[in-house]
C-alpha positions as CSV (number, residue, x, y, z in Angstrom):
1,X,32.6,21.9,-3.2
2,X,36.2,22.2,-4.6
3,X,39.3,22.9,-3.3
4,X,41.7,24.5,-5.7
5,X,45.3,24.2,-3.2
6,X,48.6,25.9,-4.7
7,X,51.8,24.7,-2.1
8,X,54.6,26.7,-2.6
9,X,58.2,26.8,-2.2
10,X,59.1,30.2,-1.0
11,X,62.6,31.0,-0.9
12,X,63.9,32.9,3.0
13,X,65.1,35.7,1.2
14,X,61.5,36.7,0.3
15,X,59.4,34.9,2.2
16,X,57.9,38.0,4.2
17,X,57.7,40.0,1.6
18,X,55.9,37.6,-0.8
19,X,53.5,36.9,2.1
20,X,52.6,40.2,2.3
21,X,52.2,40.6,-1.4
22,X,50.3,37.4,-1.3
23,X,47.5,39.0,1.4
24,X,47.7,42.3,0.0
25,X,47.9,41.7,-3.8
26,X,47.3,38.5,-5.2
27,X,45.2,37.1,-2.9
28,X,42.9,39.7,-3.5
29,X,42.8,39.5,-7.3
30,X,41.5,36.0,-7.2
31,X,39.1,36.7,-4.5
32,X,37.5,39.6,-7.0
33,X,37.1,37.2,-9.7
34,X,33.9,36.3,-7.5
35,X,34.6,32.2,-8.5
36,X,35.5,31.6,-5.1
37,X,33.6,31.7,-2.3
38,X,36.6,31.6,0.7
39,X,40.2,30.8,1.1
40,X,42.5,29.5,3.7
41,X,46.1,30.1,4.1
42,X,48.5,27.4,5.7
43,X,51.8,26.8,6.1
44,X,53.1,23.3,6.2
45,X,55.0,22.1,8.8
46,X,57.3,18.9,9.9
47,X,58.9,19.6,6.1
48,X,62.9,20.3,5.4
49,X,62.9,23.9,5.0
50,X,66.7,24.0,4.0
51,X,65.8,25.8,0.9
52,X,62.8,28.1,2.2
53,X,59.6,27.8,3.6
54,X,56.9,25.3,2.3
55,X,52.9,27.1,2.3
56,X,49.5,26.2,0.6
57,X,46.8,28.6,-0.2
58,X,43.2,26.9,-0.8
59,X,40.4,28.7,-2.4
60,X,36.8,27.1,-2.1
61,X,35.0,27.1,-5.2
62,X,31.3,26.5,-4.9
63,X,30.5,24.8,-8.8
64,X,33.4,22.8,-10.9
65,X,32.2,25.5,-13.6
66,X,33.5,28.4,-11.2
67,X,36.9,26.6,-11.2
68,X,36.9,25.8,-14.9
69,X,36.2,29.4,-15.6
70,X,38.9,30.6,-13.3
71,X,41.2,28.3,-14.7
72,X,40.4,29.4,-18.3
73,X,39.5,33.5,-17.6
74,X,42.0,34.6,-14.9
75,X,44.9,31.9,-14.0
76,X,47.0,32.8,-17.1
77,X,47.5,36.2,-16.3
78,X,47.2,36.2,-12.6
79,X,50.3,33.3,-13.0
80,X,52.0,35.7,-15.5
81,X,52.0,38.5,-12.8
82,X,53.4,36.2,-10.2
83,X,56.0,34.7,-12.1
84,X,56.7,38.5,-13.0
85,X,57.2,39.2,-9.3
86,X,59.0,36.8,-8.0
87,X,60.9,34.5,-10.9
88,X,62.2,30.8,-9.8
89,X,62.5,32.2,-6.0
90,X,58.5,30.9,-5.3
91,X,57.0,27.6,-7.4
92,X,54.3,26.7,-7.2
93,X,52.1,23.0,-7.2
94,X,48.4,23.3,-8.2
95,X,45.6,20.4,-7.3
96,X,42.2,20.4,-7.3
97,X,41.0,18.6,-4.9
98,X,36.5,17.6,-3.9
99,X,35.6,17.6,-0.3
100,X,34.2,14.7,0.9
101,X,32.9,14.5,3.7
């Protein structure tokens, strides 16, 4: 199995707000692509959060190919849309990342 984390930076101004479009939007969006079979939601703490709040949101992807075809299908726009929403107030850092044990 995969892990496909994005941390993000989320500036205070919007932090609740993004959130909520996070669980009730985008979230959602990449959970209907049916490539990933769950998805956690963390936020990270023991980190300077002078400028905003510091989160990461993992999806579970069962095959690599169910990533790869994310990656290649549905990331561009579904980034697009975000970046659309919310400008340089939220960046975000993408791994990929196999469970091991």
């Amino acid at each position: 199995m995969l892990v496909y984390n994005i941390t993000y930076a989320v500036s205070h101004e919007i932090h609740e707000a993004w959130m909520t479009w996070m669980k009730g939007i985008h979230i959602p969006a990449i959970m209907s692509t049916g490539l990933f079979s769950s998805f956690k939601v963390l936020r990270l703490l023991e980190v300077d959060e002078q400028e905003g709040l510091t989160f990461a949101v993992q999806f579970h992807a069962e095959t690599e190919e169910n990533y790869r075809r994310y990656i290649a299908e549905h990331a561009p726009a579904l980034r697009l849309h975000a970046n659309r929403q919310w400008g340089d107030q939220v960046i975000g850092f993408r791994t990929l990342m196999a469970i091991v044990q």
